[in-house]
MARNUVEX-588361 format. One record per atom (N, C-alpha, C, CB): residue in one letter; x, y, z. Coordinates in steps of 0.02 Angstrom, whole numbers, padded with zeros to 5 digits, always signed. Atoms other than C-alpha are relative to their C-alpha. Glycine has a CB too. Layout:
! MARNUVEX-588361
aXYZ/...
END
This chain:
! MARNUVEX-588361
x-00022-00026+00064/x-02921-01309+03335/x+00072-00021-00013/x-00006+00077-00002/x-00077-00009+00025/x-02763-01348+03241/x+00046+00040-00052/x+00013-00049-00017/x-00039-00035+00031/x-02726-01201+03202/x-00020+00032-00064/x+00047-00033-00007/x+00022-00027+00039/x-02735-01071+03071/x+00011-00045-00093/x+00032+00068+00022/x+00006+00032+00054/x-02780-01131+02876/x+00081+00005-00026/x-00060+00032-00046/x-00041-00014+00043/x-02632-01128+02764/x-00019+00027-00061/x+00029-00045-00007/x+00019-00060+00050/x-02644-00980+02649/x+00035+00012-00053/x+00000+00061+00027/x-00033+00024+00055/x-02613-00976+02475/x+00036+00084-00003/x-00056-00035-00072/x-00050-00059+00007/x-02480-00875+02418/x-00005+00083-00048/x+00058-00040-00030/x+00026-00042+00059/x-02577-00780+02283/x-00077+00014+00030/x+00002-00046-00083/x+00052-00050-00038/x-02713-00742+02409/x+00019+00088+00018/x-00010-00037+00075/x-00002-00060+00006/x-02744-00563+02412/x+00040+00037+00073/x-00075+00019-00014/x-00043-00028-00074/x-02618-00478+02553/x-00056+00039+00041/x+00076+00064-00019/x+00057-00021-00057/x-02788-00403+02644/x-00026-00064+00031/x-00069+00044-00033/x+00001+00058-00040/x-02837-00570+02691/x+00045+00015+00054/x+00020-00063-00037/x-00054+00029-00043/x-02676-00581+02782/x-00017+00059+00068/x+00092+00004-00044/x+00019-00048-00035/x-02705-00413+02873/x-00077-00020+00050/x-00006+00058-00055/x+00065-00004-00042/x-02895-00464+02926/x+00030-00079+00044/x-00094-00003-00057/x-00021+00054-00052/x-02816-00642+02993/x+00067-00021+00034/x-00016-00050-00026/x-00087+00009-00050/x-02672-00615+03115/x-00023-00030+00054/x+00050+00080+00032/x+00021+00034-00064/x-02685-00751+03229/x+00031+00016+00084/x+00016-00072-00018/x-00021-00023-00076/x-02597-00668+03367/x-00002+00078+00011/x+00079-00025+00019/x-00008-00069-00045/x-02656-00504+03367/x-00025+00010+00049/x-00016+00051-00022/x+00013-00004-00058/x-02671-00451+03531/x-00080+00021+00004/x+00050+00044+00029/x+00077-00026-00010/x-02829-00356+03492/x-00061-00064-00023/x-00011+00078-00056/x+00055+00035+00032/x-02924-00494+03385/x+00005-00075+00040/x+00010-00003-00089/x-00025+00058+00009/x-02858-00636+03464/x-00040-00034+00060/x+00080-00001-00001/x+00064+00014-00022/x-03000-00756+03548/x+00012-00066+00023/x-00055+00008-00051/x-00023+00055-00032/x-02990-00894+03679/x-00062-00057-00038/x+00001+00013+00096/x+00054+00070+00036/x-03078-01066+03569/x-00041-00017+00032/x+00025-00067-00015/x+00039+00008-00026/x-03114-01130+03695/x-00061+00013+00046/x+00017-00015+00000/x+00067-00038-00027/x-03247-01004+03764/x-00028+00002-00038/x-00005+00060+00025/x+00030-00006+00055/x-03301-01000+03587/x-00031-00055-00023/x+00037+00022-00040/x+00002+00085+00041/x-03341-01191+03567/x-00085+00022+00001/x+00036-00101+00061/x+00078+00006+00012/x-03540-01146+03586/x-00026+00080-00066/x-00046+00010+00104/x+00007-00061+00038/x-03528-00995+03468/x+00023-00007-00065/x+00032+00055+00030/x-00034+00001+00042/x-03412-01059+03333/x-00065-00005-00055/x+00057-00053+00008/x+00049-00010+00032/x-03538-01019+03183/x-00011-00071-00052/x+00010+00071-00031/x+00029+00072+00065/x-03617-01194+03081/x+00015-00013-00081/x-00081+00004-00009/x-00021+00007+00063/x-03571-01250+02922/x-00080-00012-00035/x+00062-00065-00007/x+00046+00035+00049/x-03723-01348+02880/x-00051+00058-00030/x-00044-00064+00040/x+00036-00017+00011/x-03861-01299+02759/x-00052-00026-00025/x+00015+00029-00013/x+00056+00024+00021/x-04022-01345+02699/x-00016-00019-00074/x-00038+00041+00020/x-00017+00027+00078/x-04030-01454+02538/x-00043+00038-00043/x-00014-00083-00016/x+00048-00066+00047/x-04101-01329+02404/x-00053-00043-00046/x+00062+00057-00067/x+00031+00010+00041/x-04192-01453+02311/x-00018-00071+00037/x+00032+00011-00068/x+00035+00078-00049/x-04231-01615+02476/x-00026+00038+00056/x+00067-00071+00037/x+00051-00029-00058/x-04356-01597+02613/x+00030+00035+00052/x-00039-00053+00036/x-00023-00006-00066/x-04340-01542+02802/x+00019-00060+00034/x-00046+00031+00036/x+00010+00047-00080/x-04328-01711+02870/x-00050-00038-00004/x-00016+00040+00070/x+00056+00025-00021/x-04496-01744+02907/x-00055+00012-00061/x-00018+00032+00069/x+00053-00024+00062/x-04578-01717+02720/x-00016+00047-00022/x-00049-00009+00002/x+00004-00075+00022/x-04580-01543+02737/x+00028+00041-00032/x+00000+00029+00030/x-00038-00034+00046/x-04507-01412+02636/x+00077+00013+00061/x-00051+00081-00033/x-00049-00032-00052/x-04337-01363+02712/x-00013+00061+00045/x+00054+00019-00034/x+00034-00087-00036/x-04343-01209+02835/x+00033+00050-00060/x+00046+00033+00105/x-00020-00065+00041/x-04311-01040+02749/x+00079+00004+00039/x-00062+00082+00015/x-00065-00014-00003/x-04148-00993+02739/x+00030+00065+00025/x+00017-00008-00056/x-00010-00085+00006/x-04069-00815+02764/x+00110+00011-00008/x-00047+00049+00109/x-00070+00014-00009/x-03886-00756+02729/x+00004+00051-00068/x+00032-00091-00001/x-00021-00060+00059/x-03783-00618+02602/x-00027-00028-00050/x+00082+00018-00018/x+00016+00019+00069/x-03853-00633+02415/x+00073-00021-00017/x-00036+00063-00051/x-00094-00006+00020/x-03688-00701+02328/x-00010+00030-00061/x+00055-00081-00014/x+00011-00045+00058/x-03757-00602+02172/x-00038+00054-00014/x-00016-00027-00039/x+00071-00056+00003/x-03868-00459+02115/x-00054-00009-00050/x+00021+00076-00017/x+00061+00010+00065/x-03977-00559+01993/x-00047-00030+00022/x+00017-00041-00064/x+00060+00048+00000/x-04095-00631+02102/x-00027+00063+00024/x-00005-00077+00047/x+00043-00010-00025/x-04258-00557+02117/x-00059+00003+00050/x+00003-00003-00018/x+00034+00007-00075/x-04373-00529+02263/x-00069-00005+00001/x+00014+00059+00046/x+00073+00010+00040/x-04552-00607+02234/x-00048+00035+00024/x-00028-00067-00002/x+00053-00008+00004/x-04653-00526+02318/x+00008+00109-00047/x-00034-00025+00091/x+00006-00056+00032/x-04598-00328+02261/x+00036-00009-00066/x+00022+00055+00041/x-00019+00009+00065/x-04500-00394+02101/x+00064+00045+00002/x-00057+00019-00056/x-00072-00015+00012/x-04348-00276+02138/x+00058-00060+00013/x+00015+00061+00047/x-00056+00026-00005/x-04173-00325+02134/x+00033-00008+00080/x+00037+00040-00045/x-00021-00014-00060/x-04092-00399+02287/x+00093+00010-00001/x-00032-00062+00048/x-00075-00040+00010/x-03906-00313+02292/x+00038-00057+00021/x+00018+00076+00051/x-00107+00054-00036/x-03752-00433+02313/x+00009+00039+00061/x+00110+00020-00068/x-00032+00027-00078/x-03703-00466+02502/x-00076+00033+00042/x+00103+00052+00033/x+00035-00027-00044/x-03872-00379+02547/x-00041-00082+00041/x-00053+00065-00044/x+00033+00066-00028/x-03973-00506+02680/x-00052-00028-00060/x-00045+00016+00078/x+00058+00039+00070/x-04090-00630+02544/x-00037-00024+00077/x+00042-00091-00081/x+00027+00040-00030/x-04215-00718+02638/x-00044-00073-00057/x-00043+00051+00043/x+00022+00048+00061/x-04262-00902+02530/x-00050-00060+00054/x+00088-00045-00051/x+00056+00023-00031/x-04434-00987+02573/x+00008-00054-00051/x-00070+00047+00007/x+00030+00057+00035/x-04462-01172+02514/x-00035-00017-00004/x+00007-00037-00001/x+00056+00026-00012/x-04613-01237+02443/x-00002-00066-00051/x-00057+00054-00009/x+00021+00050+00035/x-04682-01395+02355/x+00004+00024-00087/x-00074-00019+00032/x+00002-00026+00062/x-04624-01380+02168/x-00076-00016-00021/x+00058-00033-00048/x+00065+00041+00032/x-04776-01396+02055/x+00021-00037-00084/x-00075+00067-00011/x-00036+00023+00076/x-04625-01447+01899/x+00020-00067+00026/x+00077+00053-00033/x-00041+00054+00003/x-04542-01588+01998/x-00025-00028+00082/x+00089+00024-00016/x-00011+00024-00046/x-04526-01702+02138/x+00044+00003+00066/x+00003-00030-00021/x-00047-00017-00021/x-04443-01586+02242/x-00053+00071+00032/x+00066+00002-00055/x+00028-00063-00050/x-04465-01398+02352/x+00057+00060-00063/x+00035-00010+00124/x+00001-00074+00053/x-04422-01220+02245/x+00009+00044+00045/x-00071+00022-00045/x-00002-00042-00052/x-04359-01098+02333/x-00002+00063-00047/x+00064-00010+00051/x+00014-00076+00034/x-04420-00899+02316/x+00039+00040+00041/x-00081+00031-00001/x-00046-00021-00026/x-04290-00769+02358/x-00072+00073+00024/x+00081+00008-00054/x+00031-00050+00002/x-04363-00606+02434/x+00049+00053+00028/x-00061-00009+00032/x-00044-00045-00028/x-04281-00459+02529/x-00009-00019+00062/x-00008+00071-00014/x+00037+00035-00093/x-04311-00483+02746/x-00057+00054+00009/x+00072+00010+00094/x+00056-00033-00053/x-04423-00340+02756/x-00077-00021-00076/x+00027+00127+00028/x+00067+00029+00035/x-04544-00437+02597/x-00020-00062+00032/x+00010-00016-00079/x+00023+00069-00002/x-04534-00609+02668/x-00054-00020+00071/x+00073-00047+00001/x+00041+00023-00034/x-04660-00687+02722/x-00002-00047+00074/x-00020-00023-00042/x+00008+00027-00062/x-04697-00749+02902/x-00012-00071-00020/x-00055+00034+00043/x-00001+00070+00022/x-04659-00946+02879/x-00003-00034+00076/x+00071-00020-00050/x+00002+00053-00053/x-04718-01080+03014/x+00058-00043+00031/x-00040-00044-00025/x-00059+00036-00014/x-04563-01175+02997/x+00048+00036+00021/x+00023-00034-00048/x-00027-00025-00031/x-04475-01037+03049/x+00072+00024-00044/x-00001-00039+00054/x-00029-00010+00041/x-04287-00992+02975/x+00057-00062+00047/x+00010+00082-00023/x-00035+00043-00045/x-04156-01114+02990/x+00071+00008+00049/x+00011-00045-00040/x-00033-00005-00034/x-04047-01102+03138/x+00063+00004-00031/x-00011-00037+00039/x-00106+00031-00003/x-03868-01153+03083/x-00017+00084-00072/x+00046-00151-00056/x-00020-00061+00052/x-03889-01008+02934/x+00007+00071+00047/x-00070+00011-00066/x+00018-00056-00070/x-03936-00864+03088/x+00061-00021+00016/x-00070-00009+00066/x-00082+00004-00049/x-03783-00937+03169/x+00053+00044-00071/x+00040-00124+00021/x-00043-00049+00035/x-03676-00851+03003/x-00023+00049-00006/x+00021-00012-00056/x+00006-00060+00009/x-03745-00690+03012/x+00037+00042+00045/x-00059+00012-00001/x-00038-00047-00048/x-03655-00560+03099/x-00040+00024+00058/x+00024+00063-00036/x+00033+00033-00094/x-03716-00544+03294/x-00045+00050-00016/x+00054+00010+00099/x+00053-00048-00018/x-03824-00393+03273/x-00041-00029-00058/x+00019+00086+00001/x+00085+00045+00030/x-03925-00488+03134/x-00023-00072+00038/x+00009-00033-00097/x+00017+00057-00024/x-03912-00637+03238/x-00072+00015+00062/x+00076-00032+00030/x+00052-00028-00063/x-04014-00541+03383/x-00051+00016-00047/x+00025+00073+00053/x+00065-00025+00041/x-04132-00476+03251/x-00042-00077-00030/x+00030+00059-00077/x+00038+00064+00035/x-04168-00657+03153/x+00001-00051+00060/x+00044-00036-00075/x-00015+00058-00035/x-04120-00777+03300/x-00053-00010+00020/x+00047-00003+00046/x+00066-00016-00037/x-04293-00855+03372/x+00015-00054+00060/x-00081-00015-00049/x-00012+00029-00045/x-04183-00931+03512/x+00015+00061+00045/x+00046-00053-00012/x-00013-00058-00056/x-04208-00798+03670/x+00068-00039+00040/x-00082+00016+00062/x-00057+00011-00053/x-04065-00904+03760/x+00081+00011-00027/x-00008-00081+00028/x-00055-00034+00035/x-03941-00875+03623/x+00013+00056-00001/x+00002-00006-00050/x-00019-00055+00016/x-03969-00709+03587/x+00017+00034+00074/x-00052+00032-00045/x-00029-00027-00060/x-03954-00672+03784/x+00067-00009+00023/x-00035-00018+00046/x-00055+00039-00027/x-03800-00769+03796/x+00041+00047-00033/x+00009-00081-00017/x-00018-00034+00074/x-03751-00666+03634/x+00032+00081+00013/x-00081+00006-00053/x-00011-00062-00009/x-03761-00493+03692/x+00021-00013+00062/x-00052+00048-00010/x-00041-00007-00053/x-03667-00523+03860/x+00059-00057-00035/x-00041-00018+00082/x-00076+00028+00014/x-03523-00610+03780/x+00044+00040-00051/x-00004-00074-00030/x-00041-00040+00060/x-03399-00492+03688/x+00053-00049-00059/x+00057+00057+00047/x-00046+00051+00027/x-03281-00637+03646/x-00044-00002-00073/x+00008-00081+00050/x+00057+00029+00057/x-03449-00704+03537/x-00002+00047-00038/x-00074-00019+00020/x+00026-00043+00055/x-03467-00550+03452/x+00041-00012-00025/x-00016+00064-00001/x-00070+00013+00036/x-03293-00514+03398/x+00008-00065-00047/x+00055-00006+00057/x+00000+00075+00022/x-03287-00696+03356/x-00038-00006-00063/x-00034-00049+00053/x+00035+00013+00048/x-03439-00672+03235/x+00028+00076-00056/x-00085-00010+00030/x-00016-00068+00073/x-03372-00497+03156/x+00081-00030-00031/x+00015+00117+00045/x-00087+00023+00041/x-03187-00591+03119/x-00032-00036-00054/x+00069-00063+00051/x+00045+00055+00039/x-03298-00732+03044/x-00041+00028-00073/x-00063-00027+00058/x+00052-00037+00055/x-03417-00613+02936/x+00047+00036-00043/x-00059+00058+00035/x-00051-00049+00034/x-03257-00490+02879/x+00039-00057-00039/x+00052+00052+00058/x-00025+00040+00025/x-03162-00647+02828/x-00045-00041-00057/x+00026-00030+00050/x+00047+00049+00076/x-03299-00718+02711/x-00018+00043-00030/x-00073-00051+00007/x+00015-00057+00040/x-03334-00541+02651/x+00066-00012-00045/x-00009+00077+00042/x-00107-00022+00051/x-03130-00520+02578/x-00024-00083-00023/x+00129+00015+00080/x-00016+00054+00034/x-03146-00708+02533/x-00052-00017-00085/x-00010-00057+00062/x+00045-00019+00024/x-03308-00672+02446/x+00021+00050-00071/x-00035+00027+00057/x-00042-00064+00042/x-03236-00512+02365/x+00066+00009-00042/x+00015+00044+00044/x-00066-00034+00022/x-03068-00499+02337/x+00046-00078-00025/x+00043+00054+00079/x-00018+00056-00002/x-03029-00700+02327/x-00034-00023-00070/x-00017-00033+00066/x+00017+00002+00062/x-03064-00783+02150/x-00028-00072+00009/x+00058+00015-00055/x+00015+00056-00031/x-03179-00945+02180/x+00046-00071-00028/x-00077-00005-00010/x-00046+00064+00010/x-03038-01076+02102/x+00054+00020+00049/x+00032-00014-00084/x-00047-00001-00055/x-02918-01010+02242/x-00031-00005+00079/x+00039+00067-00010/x+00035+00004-00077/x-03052-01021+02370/x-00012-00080+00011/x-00086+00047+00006/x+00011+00089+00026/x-03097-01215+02302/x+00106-00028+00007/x-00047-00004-00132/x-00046+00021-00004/x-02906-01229+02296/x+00030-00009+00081/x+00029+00035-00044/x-00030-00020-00049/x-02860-01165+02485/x-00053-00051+00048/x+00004+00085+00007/x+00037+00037-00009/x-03019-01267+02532/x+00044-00097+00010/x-00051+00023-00062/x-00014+00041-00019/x-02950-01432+02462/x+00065-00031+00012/x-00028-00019-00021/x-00060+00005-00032/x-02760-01421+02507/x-00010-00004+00052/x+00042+00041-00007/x-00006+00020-00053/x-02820-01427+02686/x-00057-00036+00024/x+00016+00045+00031/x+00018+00067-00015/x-02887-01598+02672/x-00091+00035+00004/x+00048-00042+00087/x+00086+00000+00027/x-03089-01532+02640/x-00016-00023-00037/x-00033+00045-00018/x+00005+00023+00065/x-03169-01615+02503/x-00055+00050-00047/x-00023-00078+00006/x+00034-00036+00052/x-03260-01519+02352/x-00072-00022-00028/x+00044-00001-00053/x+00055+00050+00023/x-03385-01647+02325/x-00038-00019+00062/x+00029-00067-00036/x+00044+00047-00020/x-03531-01714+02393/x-00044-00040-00013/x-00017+00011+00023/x-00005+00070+00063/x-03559-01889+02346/x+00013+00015-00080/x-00081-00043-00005/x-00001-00037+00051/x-03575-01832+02166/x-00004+00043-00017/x-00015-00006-00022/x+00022-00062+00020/x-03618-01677+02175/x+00047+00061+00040/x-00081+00004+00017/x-00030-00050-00045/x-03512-01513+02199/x-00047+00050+00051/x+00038+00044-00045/x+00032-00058-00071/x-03520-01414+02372/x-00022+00058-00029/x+00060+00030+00061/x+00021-00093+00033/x-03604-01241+02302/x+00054+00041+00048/x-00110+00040+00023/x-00053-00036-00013/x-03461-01112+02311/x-00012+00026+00062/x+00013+00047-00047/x+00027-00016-00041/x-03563-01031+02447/x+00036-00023+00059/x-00056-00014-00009/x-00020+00048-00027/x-03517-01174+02560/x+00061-00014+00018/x-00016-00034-00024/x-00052+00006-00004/x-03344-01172+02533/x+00018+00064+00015/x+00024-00029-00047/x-00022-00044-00043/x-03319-01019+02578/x-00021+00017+00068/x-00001+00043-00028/x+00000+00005-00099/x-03387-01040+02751/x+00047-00040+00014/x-00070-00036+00047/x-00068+00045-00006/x-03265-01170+02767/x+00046+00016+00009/x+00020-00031-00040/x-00073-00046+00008/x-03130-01070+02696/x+00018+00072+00076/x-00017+00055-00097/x+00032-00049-00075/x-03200-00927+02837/x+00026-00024+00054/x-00084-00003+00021/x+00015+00012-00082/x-03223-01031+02976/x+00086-00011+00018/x-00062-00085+00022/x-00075+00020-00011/x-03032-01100+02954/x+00021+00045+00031/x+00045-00012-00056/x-00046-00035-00003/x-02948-00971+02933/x-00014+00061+00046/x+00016+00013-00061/x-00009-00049-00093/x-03015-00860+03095/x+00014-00030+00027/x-00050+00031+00048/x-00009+00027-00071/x-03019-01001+03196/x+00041-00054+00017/x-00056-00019+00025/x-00027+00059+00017/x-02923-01147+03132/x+00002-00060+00003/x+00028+00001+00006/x+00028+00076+00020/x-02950-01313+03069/x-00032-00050+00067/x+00073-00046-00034/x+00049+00048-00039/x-03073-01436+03144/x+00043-00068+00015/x-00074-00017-00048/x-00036+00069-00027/x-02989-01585+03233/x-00041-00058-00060/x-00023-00020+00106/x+00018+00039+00046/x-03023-01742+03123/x-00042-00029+00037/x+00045-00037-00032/x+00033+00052-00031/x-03169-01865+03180/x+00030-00042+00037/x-00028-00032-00037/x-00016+00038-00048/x-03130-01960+03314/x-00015-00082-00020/x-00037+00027+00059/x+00027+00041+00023/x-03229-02115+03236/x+00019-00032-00063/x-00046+00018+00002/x-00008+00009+00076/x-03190-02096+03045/x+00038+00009-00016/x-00026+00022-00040/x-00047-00029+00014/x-03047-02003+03048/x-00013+00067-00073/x+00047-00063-00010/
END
């Protein structure tokens, strides 16, 4: 790590409070954390798995309260867990994803995708994870927890209390980019980014690409 993000000055002063990099109580050796540090990637909302298939299902906070849950039709609450199943559009040349709640969704073959389970906070990670060697590793490591509740509290306030042109701003002042190829990162995205920084601090540059 190099270190904590650089924080904008008109970020909300609770940020600052949830990320003190030397408090004694929060403060977390990296490198015991290098197999725990939680994944960025996610699953293209509208390109396959890979192999032709729909992407895996997804899971992770709603970032709103206007999506609906197909199979009971209520509302799923902002930050509550969504669970999003991809299938074969029947409009386009592409996969459609249906949001539901976790206790509507349906039992999917493909399973949910890993690197999203890695951002949930550790006691949903033990509940969704369908890796028994993680989640054992998981609940005997305190570091890992901690590690995932700094991680989850910091994208909550960034989420909340942060305004998404200062989250896109704090993003690309420390050298991230906003784009991919043509297309913007979904805000979502950037605030794991913004997250992951600023508990654990910036990702060394590629070794290869720079």
């Amino acid at each position: 790590a190099l270190g904590p993000l650089r924080r904008l000055d008109d970020l909300p002063e609770l940020v600052g409070e949830v990320l003190r990099p030397h408090d004694a109580e929060l403060a977390l050796d990296l490198d015991e954390l290098d197999d725990h540090r939680p994944g960025l990637g996610r699953a293209e909302r509208g390109g396959g798995g890979g192999d032709g298939g729909p992407p895996l299902a997804t899971i992770g906070p709603a970032p709103t309260g206007r999506a609906k849950c197909k199979k009971c039709g209520g509302a799923i609450e902002k930050g509550t867990l969504r669970v999003t199943v991809f299938s074969q559009s029947h409009f386009h040349d592409g996969f459609d994803g249906a949001n539901y709640h976790t206790e509507c969704a349906p039992n999917t073959a493909r399973g949910l995708d890993p690197k999203c389970v890695l951002l949930l906070p550790w006691r949903d990670q033990l509940a969704f994870s369908g890796d028994d060697a993680q989640k054992a590793a998981l609940r005997s490591n305190p570091a890992a927890q901690r590690a995932s509740e700094r991680f989850v509290e910091t994208r909550r306030i960034l989420t909340t209390e942060v305004k998404p042109k200062d989250v896109k701003a704090l993003v690309e002042e420390n050298g991230y980019a906003l784009l991919s190829g043509p297309k913007p990162i979904p805000l979502d995205v950037l605030v794991d980014i913004a997250a992951d920084g600023l508990a654990f601090g910036r990702l060394a540059k590629c070794a290869a690409c720079g």
